[in-house]
C-alpha positions in Angstrom: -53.1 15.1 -60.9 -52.9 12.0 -62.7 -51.0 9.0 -62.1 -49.0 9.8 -64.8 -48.0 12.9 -64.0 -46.9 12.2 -60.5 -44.7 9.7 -62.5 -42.9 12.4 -64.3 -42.8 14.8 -61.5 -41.1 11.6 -59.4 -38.4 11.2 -62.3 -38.0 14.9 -62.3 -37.0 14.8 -58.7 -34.8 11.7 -58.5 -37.2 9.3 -57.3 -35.6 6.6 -58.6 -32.5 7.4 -56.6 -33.6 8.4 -53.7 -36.4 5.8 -52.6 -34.0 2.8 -52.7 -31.3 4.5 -51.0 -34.0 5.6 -48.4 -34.8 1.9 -48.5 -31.4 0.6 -47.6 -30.9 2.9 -45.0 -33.9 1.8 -43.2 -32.1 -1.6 -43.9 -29.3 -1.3 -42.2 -30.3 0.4 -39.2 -33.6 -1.5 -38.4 -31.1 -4.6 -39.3 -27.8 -3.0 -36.9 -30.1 -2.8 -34.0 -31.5 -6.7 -34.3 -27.6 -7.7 -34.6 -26.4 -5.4 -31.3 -29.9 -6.5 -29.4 -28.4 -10.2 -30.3 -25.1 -9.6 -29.2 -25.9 -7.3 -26.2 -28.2 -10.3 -25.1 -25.6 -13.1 -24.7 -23.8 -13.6 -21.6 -20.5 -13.1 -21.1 -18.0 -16.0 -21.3 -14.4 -14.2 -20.4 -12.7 -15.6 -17.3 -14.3 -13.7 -14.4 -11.4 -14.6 -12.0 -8.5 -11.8 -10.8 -5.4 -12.8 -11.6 -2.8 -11.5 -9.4 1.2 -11.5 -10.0 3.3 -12.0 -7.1 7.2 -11.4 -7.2 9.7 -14.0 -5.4 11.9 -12.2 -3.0 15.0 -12.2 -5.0 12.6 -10.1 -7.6 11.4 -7.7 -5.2 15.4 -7.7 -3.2 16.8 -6.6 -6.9 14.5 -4.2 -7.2 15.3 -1.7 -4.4 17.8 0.6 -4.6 18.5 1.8 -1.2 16.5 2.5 2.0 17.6 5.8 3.8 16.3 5.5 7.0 16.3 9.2 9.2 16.1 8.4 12.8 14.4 11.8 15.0 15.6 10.6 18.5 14.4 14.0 20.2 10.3 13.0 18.7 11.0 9.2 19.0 10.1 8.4 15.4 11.8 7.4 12.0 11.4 8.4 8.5 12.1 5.6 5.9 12.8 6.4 2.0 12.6 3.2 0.3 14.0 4.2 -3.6 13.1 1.0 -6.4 14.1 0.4 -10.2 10.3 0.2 -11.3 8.9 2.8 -13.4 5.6 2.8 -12.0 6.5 2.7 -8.3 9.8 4.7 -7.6 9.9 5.0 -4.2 7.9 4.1 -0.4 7.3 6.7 2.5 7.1 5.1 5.5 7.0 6.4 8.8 7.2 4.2 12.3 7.2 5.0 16.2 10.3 3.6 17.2 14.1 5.0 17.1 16.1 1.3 17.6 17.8 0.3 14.4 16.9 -3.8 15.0 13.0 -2.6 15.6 13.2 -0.1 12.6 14.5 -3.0 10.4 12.0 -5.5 11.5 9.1 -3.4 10.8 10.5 -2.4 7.1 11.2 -6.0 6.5 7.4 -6.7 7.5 6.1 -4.1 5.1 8.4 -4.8 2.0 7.7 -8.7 2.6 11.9 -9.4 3.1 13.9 -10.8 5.4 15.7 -8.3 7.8 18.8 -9.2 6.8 18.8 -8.8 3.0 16.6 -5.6 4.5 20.4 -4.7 6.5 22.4 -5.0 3.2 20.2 -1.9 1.6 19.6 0.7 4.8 21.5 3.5 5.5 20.6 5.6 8.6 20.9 9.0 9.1 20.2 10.2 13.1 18.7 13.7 13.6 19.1 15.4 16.8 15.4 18.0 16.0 
C-alpha cells in the first residue's frame, strides 16, 4: 500500500474529522485533570470555626406553648410535655424522680434554661393516682 493510497482510504473514512476531534478530546481531559489536580491541591481558606446561635430567654419564653406536667404520686415520678412554636422542634419529653410541684419546676427551668417563674406562668399539672 502506498502512501497515497492510505491517503484516500483515510479521506474515505473521515480522517479528517475524526483525528482532530480525537485530538481535542485528549485535550480536554488530559488538560481537566491538571486544572482539578491544581485546585484539589490548594488548601482550604473557609472559616474553620463553629458558629453557634443562642436565643435570649424572652426568644426561647415566646416560644413554648405550654408545659403539661403529669404527676404519678403512687410511682413517685413526673412526666413533663413541653409543646413549642418551632417547626423543627415541636415538643420535649422529659421525665424526673420527684412528685413536688416547686422541685418539678426547678428541674424544667434547669433544662429549658428559664427562670422558674416564667417556667410557672406556662405549666399545667395533671396528678395521677396509677
Amino acid at each position: 500500500m502506498t502512501p497515497c493510497k492510505g491517503l484516500k482510504l483515510g479521506l474515505k473514512l473521515g480522517l479528517e474529522f475524526w483525528l482532530p476531534l480525537v485530538l481535542l478530546g485528549l485535550t480536554f481531559w488530559v488538560g481537566g485533570g491538571y486544572v482539578m489536580d491544581e485546585i484539589l491541591s490548594q488548601p482550604y481558606k473557609g472559616d474553620s470555626r463553629l458558629k453557634v446561635e443562642t436565643q435570649s430567654v424572652e426568644q426561647r419564653q415566646k416560644s413554648i406553648l405550654f408545659i403539661k406536667v403529669e404527676i404519678y404520686k403512687k410511682s413517685g415520678v413526673s412526666k413533663v410535655e413541653v409543646k413549642t412554636v418551632s417547626k423543627a422542634l415541636k415538643e420535649l419529653r422529659f421525665e424526673f424522680p420527684v412528685t413536688e410541684a416547686s422541685l418539678i419546676e426547678a428541674a424544667i427551668a434547669k433544662e429549658l434554661g428559664l427562670p422558674t417563674e416564667d417556667i410557672r406562668n406556662l405549666m399545667y399539672y395533671q396528678i395521677k393516682l396509677r
